[in-house]
C-alpha positions in Angstrom: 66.4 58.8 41.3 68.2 57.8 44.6 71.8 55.8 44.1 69.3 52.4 46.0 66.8 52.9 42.9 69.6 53.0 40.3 71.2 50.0 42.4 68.3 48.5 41.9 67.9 48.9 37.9 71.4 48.4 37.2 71.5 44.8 39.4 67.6 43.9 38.2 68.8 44.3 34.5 72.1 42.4 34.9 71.4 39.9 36.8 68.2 39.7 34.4 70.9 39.3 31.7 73.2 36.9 33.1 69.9 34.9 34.2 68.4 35.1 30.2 72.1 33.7 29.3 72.3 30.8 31.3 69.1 30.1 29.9 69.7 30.1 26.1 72.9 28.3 27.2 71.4 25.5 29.1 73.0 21.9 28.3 71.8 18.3 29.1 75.8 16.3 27.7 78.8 16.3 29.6 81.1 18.0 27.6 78.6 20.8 27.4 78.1 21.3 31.4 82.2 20.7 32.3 84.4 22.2 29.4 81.2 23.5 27.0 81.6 21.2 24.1 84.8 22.6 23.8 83.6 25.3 20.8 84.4 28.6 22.4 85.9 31.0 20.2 88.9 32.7 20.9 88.3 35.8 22.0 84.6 35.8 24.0 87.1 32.6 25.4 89.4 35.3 26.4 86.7 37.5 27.9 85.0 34.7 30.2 88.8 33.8 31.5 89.7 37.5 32.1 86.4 37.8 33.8 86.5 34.2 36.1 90.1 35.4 36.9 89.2 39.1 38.2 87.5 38.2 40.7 85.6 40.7 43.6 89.6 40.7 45.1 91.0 42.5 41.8 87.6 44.4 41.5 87.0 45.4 45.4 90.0 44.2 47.1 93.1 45.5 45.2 92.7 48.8 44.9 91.9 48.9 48.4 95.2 47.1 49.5 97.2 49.1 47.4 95.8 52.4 48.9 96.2 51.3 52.6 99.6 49.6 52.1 101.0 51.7 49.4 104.1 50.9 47.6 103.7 47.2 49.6 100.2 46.5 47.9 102.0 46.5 44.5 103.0 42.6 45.1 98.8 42.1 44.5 99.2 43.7 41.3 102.9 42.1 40.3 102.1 38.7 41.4 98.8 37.9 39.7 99.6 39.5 36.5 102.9 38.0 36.2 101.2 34.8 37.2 98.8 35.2 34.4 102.1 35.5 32.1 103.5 32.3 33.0 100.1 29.8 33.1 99.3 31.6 29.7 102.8 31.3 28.2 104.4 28.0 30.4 101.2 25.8 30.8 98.0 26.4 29.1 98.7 25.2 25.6 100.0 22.0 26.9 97.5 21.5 29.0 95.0 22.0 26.1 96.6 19.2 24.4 96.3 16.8 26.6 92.7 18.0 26.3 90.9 16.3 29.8 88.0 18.3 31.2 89.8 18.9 34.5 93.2 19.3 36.4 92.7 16.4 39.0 92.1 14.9 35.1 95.4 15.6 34.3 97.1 14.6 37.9 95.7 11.2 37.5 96.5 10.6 33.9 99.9 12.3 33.8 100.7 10.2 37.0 99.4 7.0 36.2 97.3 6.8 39.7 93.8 6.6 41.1 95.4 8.1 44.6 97.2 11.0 42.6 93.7 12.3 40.9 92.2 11.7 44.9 95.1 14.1 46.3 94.7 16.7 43.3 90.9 16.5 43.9 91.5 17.1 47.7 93.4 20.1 46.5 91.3 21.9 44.3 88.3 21.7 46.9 90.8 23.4 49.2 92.0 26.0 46.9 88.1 26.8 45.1 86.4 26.5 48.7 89.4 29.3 50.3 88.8 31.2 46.7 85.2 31.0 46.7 84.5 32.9 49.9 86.6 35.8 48.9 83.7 35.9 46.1 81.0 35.4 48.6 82.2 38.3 51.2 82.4 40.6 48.3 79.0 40.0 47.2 77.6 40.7 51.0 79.6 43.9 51.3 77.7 45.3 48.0 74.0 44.4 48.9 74.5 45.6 52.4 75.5 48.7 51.4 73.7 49.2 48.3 70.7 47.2 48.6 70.6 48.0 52.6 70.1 44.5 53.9 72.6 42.4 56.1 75.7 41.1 54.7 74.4 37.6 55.5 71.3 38.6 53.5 73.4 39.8 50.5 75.4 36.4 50.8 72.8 34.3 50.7 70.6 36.7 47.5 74.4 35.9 45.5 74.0 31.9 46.4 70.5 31.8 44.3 71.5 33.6 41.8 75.2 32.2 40.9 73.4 29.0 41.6 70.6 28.9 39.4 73.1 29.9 36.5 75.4 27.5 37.3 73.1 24.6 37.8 70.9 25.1 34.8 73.9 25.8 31.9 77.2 24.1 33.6 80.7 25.7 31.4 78.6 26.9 28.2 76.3 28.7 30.3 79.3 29.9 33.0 81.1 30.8 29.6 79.1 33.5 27.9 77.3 34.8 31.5 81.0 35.8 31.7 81.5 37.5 28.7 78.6 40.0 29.6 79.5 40.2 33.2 83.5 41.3 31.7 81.8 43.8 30.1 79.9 45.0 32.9 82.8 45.4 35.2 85.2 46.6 33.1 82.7 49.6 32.5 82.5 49.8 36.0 86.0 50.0 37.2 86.9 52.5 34.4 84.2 55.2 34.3 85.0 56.1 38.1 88.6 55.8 37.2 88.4 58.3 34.7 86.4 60.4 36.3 89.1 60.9 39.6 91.5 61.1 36.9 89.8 64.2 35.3 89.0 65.8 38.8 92.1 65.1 40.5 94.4 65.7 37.4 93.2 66.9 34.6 94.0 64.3 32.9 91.1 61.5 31.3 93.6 58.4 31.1 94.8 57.1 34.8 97.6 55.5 33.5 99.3 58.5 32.6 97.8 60.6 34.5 99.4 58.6 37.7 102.5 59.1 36.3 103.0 62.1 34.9 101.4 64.6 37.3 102.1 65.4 40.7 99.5 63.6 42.5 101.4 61.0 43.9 103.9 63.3 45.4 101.1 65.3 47.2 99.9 62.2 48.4 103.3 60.9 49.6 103.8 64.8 51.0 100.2 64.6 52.7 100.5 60.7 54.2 104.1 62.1 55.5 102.8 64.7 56.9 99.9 63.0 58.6 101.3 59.2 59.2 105.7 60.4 59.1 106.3 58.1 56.2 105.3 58.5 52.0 103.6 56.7 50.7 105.5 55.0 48.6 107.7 54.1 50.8 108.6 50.3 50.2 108.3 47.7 53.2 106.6 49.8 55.7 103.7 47.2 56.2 105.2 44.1 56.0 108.9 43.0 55.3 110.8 42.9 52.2 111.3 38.7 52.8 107.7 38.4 53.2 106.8 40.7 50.0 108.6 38.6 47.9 106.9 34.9 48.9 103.1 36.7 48.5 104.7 37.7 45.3 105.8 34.4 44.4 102.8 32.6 46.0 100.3 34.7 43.6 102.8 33.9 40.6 102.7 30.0 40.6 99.1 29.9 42.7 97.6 31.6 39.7 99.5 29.5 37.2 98.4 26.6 39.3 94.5 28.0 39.7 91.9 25.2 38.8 88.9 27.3 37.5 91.1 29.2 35.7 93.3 26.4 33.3 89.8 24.8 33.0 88.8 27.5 30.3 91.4 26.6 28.2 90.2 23.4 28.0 86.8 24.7 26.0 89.4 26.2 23.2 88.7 23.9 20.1 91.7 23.7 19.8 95.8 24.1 21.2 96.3 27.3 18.9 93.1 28.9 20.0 94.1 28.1 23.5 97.1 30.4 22.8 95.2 32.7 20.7 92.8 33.1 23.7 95.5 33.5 26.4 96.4 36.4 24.6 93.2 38.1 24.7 92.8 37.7 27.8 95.9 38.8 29.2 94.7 42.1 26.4 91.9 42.5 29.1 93.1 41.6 32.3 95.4 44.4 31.6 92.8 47.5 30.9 91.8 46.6 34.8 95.2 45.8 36.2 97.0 49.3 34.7 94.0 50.9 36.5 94.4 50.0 39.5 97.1 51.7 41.1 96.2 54.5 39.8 92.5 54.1 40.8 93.9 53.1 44.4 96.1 56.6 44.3 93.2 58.8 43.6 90.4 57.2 46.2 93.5 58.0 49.0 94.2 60.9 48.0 90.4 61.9 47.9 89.6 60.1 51.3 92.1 62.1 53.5 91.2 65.1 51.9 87.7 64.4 52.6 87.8 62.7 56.5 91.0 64.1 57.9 91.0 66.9 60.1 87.4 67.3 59.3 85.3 67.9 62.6 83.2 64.6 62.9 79.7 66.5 63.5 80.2 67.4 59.9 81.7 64.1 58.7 78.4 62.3 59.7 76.4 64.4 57.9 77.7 63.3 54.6 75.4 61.0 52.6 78.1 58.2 52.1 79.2 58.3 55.3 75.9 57.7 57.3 75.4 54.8 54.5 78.8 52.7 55.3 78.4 53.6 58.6 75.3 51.3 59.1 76.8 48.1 57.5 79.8 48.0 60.1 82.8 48.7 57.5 83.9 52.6 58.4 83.7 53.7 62.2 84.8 56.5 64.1 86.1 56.8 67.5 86.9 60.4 68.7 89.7 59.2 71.2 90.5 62.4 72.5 87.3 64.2 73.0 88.2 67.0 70.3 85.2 66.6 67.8 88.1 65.9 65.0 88.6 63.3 63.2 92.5 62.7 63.1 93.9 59.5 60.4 97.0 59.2 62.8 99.5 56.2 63.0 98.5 53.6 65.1 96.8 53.3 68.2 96.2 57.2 67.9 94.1 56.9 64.8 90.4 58.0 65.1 89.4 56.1 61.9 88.6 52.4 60.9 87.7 51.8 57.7 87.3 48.0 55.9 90.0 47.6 52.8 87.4 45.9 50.7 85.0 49.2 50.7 87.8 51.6 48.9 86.7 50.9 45.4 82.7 51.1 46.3 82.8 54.2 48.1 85.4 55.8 46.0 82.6 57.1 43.9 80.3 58.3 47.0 83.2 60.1 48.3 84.1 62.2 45.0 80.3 63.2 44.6 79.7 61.0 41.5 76.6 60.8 40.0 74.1 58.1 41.5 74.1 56.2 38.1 77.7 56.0 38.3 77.9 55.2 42.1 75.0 51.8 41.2 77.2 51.4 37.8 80.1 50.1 40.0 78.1 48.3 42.4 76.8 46.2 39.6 80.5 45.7 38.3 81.5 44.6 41.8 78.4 42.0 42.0 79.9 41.1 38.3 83.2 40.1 39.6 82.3 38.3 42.4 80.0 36.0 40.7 81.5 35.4 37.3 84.5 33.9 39.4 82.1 31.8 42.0 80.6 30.3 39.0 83.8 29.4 37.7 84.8 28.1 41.3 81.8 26.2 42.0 82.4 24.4 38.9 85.4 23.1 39.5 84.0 22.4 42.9 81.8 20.1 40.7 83.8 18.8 38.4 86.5 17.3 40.8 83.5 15.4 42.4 81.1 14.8 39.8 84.2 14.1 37.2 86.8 12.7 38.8 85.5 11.2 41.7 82.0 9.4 40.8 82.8 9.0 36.6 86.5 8.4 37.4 86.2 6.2 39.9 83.0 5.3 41.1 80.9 4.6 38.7 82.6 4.9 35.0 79.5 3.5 33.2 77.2 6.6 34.1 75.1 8.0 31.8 75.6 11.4 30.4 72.6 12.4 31.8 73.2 10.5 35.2 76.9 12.8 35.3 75.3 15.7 34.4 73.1 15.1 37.4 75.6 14.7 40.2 77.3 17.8 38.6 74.6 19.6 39.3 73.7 18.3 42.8 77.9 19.1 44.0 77.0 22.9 42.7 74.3 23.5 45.0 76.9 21.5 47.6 79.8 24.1 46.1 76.8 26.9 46.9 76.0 25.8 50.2 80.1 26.1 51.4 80.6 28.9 49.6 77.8 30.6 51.5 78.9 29.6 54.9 82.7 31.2 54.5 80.8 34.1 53.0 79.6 34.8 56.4 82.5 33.6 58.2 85.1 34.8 55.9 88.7 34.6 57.5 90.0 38.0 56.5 89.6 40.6 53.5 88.7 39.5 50.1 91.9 39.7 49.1 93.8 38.2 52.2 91.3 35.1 51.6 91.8 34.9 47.9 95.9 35.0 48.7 95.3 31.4 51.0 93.5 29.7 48.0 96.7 31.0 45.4 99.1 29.9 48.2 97.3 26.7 48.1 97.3 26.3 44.7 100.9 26.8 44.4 101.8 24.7 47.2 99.6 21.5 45.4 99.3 22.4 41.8 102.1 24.6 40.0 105.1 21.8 40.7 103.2 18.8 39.6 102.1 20.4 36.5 105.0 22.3 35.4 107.0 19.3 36.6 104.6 16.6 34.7 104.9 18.8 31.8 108.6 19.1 31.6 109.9 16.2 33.3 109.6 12.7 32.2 111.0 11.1 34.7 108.5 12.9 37.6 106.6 9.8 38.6 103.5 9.0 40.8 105.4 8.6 44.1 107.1 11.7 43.6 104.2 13.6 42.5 101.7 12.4 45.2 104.1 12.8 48.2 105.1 16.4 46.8 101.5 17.6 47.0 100.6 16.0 50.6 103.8 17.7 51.7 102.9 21.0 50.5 99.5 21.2 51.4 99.3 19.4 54.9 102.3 21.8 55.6 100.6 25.1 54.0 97.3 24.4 55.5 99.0 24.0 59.2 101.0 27.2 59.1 97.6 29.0 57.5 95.6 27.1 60.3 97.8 28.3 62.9 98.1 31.7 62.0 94.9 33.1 61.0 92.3 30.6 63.4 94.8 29.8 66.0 96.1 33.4 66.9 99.7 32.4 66.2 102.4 34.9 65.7 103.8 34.0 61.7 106.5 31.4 63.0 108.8 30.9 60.2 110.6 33.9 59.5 107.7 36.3 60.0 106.3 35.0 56.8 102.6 35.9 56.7 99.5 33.4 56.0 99.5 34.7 52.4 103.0 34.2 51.6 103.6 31.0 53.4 102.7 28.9 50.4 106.1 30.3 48.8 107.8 27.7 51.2 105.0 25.1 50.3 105.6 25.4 47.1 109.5 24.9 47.7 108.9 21.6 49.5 106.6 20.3 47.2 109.3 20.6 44.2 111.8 18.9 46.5 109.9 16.4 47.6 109.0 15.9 44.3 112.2 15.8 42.5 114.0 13.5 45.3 111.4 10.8 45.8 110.8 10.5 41.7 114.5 10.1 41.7 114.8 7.2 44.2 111.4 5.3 42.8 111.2 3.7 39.7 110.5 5.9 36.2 107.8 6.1 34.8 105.9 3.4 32.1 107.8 4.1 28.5 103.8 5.0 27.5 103.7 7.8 30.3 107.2 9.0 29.1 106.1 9.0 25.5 102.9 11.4 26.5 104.7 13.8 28.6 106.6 13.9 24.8 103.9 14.1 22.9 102.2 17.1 24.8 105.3 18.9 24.2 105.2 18.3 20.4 103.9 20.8 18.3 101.0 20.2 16.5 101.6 19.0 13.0 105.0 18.0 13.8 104.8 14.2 13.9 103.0 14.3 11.2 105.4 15.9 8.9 108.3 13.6 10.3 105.5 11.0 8.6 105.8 12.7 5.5 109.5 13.0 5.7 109.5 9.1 6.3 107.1 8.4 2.7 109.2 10.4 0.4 112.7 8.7 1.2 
């Protein structure tokens, strides 16, 4: 069988799968379709987040950044999993106490204002709409290479089918599709990891395998030799100032992400919210310590593979006439010599899209064709188990919080479940368009929605959570500030043709500064506005508490 055919069996039966799931998961009650009754266990709760976090940027897109921009494309890798650390350890369980069905839930509550939950709403359509298109790219760059049809085809095949799933079972169904799509792409990432391990190494185990052969110090020797710098070089893509804000940005942005503290809110409970947070920080790590090994291995194996090679003979290779037709690898023999040189700068012969690394990788080692669809399928995985996370929020902040909230608080359950379902396919329509007209790689456009999300989110929450005396006018004119501010310099930059104009901070990183003047802001107009209501101040307390603890100080009270 060709790789297409095996494409088409792997995708067919998992997307048959994740199809027969939504199904058997289907709900008609609120709770069911926004936080999914709130009776997920522990660990398949751990699964679905680990799997609605990993998104087609840490599947397709990471690897890929870390191979182009070496030891610079390690603030991907630092700054989401450290970010995980601090929403699982700093913000989840408290969150899960307060026990709403959304953040924008919290913002209004927490702050005691109608206009609050309107600006956190505002937000999280921002941050999932930015998010979601990083999803919608990556599923476009799979089917036009593996299913050979147009990326705007492939975009518009992953809109039906993360639509119909997400329509038909809300959270429940989102919930469990993502257990089996976590197990798909985990598969998927590590059977082509351990395979360039073996071949490149000797070694079966990438993690140790990057760091106790020699393979990173041919590649360094090899990229010096070819580009005058190693390759793990630090700051030789971008600038030690701006490193550290991207870093920062996909800290607090993913402690601050939407679709993400959502699942915690389908825990039963505040210690199966921890007890989940730990499993899925268990399996976010099996990807995340692959990674830059996987990311090693596929450059190392590409310049062996394309450089210096005469192009006549390049062409002729199977994966090589396959990504040359979608558009993302191209050659241009600049000086006439039939070779293909991967030179520094204007002199290189070679263009080759970021967000292809991990899908050729396979091709280019000479993998097996069941292997080679295997990863496709994981990719597709990815994508969609974190656009029907997004597109839930998407629905939530405007079925939720919006028309039940506000609008019209006497709806039915079956009259919210409704509008849910209508602002999906409205999620699904967006989503598609920025598929097609994405702004940069997946994960350049996943880094605006975190820098969004940290700008808005992270200080209101941690602040609303550890500060009584945050208010409402502190809390709403933090988050205007940081987002009108964050969304102008990203506006300028990457769709205005700007130069970065504050301290050559890049689009990416710029919500580092966002997030800065949000906290300010914050802090200094909560300070010179009245405090709180005594009841708000006596929540924030209460969220804090641990469970069980008032009621032993009860106990204490009746035996005195």
């Amino acid at each position: 069988m060709t790789t297409e055919a095996w494409t088409y069996l792997f995708v067919t039966i998992t997307f048959m799968l994740y199809i027969a799931i939504g199904w058997w998961a289907r709900v008609r009650e609120s709770s069911g379709f926004f936080v999914a009754g709130r009776g997920v266990p522990a660990a398949a709760n751990g699964m679905a987040t680990a799997a609605d976090w990993m998104s087609a940027a840490s599947f397709i897109s990471m690897a890929g950044m870390i191979s182009f921009m070496g030891a610079d494309g390690s603030m991907y890798l630092m700054g989401w999993t450290g970010g995980y650390v601090l929403l699982a350890l700093l913000l989840a369980p408290y969150l899960r106490k307060f026990g709403k069905y959304t953040v924008p839930d919290f913002v209004g509550d927490r702050f005691y204002s109608s206009t609050a939950r309107v600006v956190a709403v505002v937000a999280a359509i921002f941050v999932s709409t930015t998010y979601v298109a990083g999803q919608m790219r990556g599923v476009g760059i799979v089917f036009s290479r593996f299913l050979a049809v147009p990326i705007e085809t492939g975009v518009i095949i992953g809109m039906v089918i993360v639509g119909f799933f997400s329509v038909l079972g809300g959270m429940k169904g989102i919930t469990w599709t993502q257990v089996a799509q976590y197990a798909v792409l985990i598969v998927a990432y590590l059977i082509p990891a351990v395979a360039l391990s073996m071949m490149l190494t000797g070694n079966p185990i990438p993690q140790i395998s990057m760091t106790t052969s020699d393979v990173l110090a041919k590649l360094d020797q090899i990229q010096t030799d070819i580009l005058g710098v190693a390759y793990s070089t630090p700051f030789t893509t971008t600038t030690r100032l701006d490193v550290l804000c991207t870093t920062l940005v996909l800290m607090a942005g993913t402690a601050g992400l939407p679709h993400v503290i959502v699942r915690f809110y389908t825990t039963k409970d505040v210690k199966s919210a921890r007890t989940s947070a730990f499993w899925a920080l268990l399996f976010i790590v099996i990807l995340y310590t692959t990674a830059p090994a996987l990311a090693i291995f596929a450059r190392t194996n590409l310049i062996q593979s394309l450089h210096n090679k005469p192009l006549t003979e390049v062409r002729q290779l199977p994966w090589v006439e396959k990504w040359e037709k979608t558009g993302l690898l191209k050659f241009d023999d600049k000086n006439g010599d039939g070779i293909i040189q991967m030179a520094k700068g204007a002199a290189n012969e070679l263009t080759i899209d970021r967000d292809i690394i991990v899908l050729s990788t396979p091709e280019v080692a000479n993998l097996a064709a069941p292997i080679i669809a295997l990863v496709a399928a994981g990719a597709l995985a990815a994508a969609l188990s974190t656009a029907s996370g997004l597109l839930l929020v998407l629905s939530s902040s405007l079925a939720h919080d919006i028309y039940y909230r506000m609008i019209n608080p006497r709806a039915s359950e079956a009259k919210r479940v409704m509008v849910g379902r209508v602002m999906v396919l409205f999620g699904v329509l967006v989503a598609g368009y920025f598929g097609i007209n994405p702004p940069g790689f997946v994960a350049q456009v996943v880094s605006l929605a975190f820098g969004l999300a940290a700008c808005s989110f992270f200080p209101v929450i941690l602040l609303g959570v550890f500060s009584k005396r945050t208010n409402r006018e502190g809390a709403i004119s933090g988050m205007v500030v940081g987002l009108v501010f964050t969304l102008a310099y990203i506006i300028t930059v990457k769709f205005m043709g700007w130069k970065p104009w504050i301290f050559g901070i890049s689009a990416e990183g710029i919500g580092a500064i966002g997030m800065v003047l949000n906290f300010v802001v914050t802090i200094v107009v909560s300070q010179l506005t009245p405090p709180p209501p005594a009841e708000i101040q006596q929540m924030v307390e209460s969220i804090r508490l641990p469970e069980g603890a008032g009621q032993a100080a009860v106990l204490d009270e009746a035996t005195e």
